[in-house]
C-alpha positions in Angstrom: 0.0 0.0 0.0 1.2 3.5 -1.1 2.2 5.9 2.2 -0.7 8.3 1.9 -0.1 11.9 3.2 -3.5 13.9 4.6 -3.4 17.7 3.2 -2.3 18.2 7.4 0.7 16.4 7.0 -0.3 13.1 8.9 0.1 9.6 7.9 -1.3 6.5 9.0 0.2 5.2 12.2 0.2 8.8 13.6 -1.3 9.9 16.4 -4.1 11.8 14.4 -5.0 9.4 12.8 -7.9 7.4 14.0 -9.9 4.1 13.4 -13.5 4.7 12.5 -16.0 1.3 11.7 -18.0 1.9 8.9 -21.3 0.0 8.8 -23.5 -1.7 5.9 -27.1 -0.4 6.4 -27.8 -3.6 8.1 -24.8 -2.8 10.3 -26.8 0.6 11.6 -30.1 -0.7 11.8 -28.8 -3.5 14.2 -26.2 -0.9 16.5 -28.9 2.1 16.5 -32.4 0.3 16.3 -31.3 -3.0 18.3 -28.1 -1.9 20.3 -26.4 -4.7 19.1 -22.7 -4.2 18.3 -22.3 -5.7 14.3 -19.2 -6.2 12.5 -17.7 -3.6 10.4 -17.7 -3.8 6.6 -14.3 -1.9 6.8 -12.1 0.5 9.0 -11.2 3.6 7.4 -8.2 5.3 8.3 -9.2 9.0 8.8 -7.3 12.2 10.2 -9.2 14.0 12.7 -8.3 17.3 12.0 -9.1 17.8 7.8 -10.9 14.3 7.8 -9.1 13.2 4.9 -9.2 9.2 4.6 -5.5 7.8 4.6 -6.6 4.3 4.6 -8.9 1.1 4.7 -8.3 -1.8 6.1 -10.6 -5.5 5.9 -8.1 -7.6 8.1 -10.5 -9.8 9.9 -8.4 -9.5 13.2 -8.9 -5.7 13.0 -12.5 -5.9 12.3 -13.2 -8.7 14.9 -11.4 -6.5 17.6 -13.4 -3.2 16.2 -16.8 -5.8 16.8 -16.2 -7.2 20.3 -17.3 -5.3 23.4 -15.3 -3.3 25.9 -15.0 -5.3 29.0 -13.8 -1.4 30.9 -16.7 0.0 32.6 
């Protein structure tokens, strides 16, 4: 995979860049409607300052740890 560069300056494995799920429709109807936690269809890779997607990822380790619940209360 090409080393992508935000327009900030980030690039993936920085600090501001974060992992956000994204959902089929399926996948929202089930975490809003049902408050079940589904699996992703992918991660994307985003900076949080410009918002500028760096990356995707479909690793199934990544999505299986994106789709498991937070045992910290």
């Amino acid at each position: 995979m090409r080393d992508r560069t935000c327009h900030c300056g980030h690039r993936l494995g920085d600090a501001a860049i974060q992992e956000e799920p994204e959902y089929t429709t399926w996948g929202w109807i089930m975490l809003s409607m049902l408050g079940m936690t589904p699996r992703p269809h992918h991660i994307s890779f985003r900076c949080f300052l410009c918002r500028m997607e760096v990356g995707q990822s479909r690793d199934p380790k990544l999505l299986a740890r994106r789709s498991a619940r937070s045992t910290a209360a």
